[in-house]
C-alpha positions as CSV (number, residue, x, y, z in Angstrom):
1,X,-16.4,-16.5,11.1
2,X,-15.0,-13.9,8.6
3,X,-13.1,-14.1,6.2
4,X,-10.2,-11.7,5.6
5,X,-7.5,-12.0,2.6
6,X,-4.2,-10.4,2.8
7,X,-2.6,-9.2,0.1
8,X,0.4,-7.2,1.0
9,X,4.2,-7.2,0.2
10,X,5.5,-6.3,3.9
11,X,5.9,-9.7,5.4
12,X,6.1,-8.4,9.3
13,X,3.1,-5.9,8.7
14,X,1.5,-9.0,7.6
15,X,2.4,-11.3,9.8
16,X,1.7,-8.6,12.6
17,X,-2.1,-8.2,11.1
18,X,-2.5,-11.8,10.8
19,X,-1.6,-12.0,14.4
20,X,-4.0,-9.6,15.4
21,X,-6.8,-11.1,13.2
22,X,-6.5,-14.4,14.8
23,X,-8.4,-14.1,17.0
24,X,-11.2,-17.0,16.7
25,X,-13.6,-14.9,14.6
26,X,-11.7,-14.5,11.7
27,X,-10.0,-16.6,9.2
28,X,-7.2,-15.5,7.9
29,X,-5.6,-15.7,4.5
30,X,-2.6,-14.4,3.1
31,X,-2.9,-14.3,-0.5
32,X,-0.2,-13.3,-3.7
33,X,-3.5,-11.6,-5.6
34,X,-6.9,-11.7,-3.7
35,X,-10.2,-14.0,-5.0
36,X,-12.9,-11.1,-5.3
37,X,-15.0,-14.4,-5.5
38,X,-14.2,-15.0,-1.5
39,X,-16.5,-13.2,0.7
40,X,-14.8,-11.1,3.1
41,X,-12.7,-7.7,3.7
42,X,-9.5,-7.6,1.3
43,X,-6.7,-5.7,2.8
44,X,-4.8,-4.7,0.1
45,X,-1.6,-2.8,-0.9
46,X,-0.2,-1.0,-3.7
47,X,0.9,-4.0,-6.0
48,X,-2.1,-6.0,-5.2
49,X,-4.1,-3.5,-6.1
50,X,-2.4,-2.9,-9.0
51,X,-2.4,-6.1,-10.0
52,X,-6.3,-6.4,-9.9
53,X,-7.1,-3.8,-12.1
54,X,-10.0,-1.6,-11.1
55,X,-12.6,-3.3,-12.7
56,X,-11.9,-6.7,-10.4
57,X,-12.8,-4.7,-7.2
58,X,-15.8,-4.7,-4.8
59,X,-13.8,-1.5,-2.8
60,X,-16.7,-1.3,-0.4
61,X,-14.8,-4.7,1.0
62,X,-11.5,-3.1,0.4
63,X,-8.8,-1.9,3.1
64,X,-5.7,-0.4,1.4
65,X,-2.7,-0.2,3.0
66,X,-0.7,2.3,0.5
67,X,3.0,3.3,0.2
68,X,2.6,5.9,-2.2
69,X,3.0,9.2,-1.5
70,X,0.2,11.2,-2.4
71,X,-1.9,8.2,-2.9
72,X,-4.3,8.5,-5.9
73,X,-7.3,9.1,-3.7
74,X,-9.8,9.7,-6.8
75,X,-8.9,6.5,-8.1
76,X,-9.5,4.6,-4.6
77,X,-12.7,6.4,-4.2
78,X,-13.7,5.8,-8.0
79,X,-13.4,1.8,-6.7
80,X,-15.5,1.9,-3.9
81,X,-12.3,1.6,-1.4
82,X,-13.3,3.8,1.8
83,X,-10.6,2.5,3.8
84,X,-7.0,3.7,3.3
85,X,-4.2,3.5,5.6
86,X,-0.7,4.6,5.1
87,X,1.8,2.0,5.8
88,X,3.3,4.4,8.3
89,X,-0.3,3.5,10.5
90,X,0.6,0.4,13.1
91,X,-1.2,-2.9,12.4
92,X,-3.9,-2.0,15.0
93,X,-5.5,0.5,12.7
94,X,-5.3,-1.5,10.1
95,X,-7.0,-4.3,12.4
96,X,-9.8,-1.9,13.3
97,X,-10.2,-0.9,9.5
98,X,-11.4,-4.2,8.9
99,X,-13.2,-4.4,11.2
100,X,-15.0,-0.9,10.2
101,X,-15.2,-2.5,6.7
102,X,-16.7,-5.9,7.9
103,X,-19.7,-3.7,9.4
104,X,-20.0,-1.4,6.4
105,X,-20.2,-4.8,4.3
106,X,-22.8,-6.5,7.0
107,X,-24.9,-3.2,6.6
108,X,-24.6,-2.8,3.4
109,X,-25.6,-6.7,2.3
110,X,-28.1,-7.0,5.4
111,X,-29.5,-3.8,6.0
């Protein structure tokens, strides 16, 4: 199973992704500020992210889920985050950015 942490301020976006995570190869966790120490993907929003300062993140684990409008892509990027979503996107791209993460992460720690 795989772990996924959810650290976003929109309770039904949340609640919508932790329904579609739940699916018996996942376990889900929604978190106020996410462990880095956790293996796992992180979906993340603005204020989390904010929160953890750049220097806490592995981004290459990273989906961000951002309200901000333009994002501050070079700063994403310079963390390692690959994945970003605008809150606009449904829950279901979000679900299938982690899972796009979880394979970049299984690649990238098993060759």
């Amino acid at each position: 199973m795989n772990n996924v942490q959810i650290a976003i301020e929109d309770k039904d976006y949340r609640e919508r992704l932790f329904a579609l995570l739940s699916d018996g190869k996942h376990r889900v966790y929604h978190v106020e500020i996410p462990k880095m120490s956790m293996d796992g993907v992180v979906v993340l929003d603005d204020t989390s992210f904010d929160k953890l300062g750049d220097s806490s993140l592995d981004g290459e684990r990273c989906v961000m889920i951002t309200r901000k409008r333009p994002p501050d892509f070079a700063r994403l990027w310079t963390t390692g985050i690959r994945h970003i979503l605008s809150s606009a996107d449904p829950p279901s791209v979000a679900q299938l950015a982690v899972l796009a993460a979880e394979l970049h992460v299984s690649e990238y720690m098993y060759g």
